[in-house]
C-alpha positions in Angstrom: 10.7 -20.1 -14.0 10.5 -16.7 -12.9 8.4 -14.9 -10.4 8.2 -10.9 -10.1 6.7 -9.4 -6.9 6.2 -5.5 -7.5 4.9 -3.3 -4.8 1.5 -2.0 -5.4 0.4 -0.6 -1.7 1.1 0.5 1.8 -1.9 1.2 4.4 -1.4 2.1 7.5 -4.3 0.9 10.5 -4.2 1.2 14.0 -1.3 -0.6 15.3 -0.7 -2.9 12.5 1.2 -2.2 9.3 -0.3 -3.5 5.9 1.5 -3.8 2.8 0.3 -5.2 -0.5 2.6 -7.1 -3.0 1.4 -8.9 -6.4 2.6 -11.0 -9.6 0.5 -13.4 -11.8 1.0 -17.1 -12.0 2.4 -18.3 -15.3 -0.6 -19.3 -17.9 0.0 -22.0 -20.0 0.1 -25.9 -21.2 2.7 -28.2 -19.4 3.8 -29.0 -23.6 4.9 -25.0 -23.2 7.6 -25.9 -20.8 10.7 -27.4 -21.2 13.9 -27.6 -18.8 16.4 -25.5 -20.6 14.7 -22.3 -21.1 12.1 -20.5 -19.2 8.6 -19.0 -20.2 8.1 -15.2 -19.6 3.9 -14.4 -19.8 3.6 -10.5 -19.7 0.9 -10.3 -17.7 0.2 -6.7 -15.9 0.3 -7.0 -12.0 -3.4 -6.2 -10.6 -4.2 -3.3 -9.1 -3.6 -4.1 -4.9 -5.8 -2.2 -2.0 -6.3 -3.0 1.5 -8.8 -1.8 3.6 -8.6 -2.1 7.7 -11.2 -2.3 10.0 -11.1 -3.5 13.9 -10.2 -7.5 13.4 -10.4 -7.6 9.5 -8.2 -6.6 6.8 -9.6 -6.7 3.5 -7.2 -7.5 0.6 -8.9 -6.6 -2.8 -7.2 -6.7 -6.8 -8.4 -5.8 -10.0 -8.3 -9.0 -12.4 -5.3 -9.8 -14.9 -6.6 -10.8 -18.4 -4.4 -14.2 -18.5 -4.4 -14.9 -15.1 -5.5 -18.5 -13.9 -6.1 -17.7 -10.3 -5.1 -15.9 -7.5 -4.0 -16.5 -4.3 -2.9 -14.6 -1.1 0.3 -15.1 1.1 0.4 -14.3 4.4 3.9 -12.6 6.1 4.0 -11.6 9.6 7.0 -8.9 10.2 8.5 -10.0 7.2 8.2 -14.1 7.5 5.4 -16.2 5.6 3.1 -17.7 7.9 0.5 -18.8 5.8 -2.1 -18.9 2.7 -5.2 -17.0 2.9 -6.9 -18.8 0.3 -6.8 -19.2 -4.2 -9.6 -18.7 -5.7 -10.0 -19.3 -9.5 -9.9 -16.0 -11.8 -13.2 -17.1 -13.7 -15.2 -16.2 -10.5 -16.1 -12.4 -10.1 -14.5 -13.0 -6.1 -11.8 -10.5 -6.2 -11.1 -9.9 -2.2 -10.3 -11.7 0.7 -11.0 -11.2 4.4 -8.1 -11.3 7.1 -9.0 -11.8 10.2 -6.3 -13.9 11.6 -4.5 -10.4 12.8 -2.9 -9.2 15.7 -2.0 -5.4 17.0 1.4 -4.2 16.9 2.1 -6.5 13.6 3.3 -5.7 10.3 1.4 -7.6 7.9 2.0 -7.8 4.3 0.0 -9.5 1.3 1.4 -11.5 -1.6 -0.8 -12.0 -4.2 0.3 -14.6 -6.8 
């Protein structure tokens, strides 16, 4: 299977450093998949912003026709830390709220 990240954003805030990275999960049935060869979906990477604010950053996407759901990684200075949250792409909930941040650290935003 493969995974693309592309780089759709860089916002700067106070004393933190955002950046915003995307792909779309693969859409299918497990009968699409077999071991020998793997499934490529075009499916266009959303459209990434983040807004900053004292305490929050807001992480926002357009939707990907396809796309099953979305959900946001978390890396600290370059090193996962955690999930934000997945929520499913049939809701019209297209942002998250951050506000597990810290001054003085680069944050950047996967969303898969």
């Amino acid at each position: 299977m493969k995974i693309i990240h592309s780089k759709l954003g860089l916002a700067i805030a106070g004393l933190s450093l955002v950046t915003a990275f995307a792909s779309c999960s693969l859409v299918g049935s497990e009968d699409d998949y077999d071991n020998n060869s793997d499934i490529v979906y075009d499916l266009s990477a959303p459209s990434v912003s983040v807004i900053t604010y004292p305490g929050i950053n807001y992480v926002s996407w357009t939707p990907v026709d396809g796309a099953k759901s979305y959900t946001v990684y978390v890396y600290e200075n370059g090193k996962y830390v955690r999930t934000l949250g997945t929520v499913q792409a049939t809701t019209d909930v297209l942002y998250m709220g951050d506000t597990e941040i810290q001054n003085k650290v680069s944050y950047t935003y996967h969303i898969m």
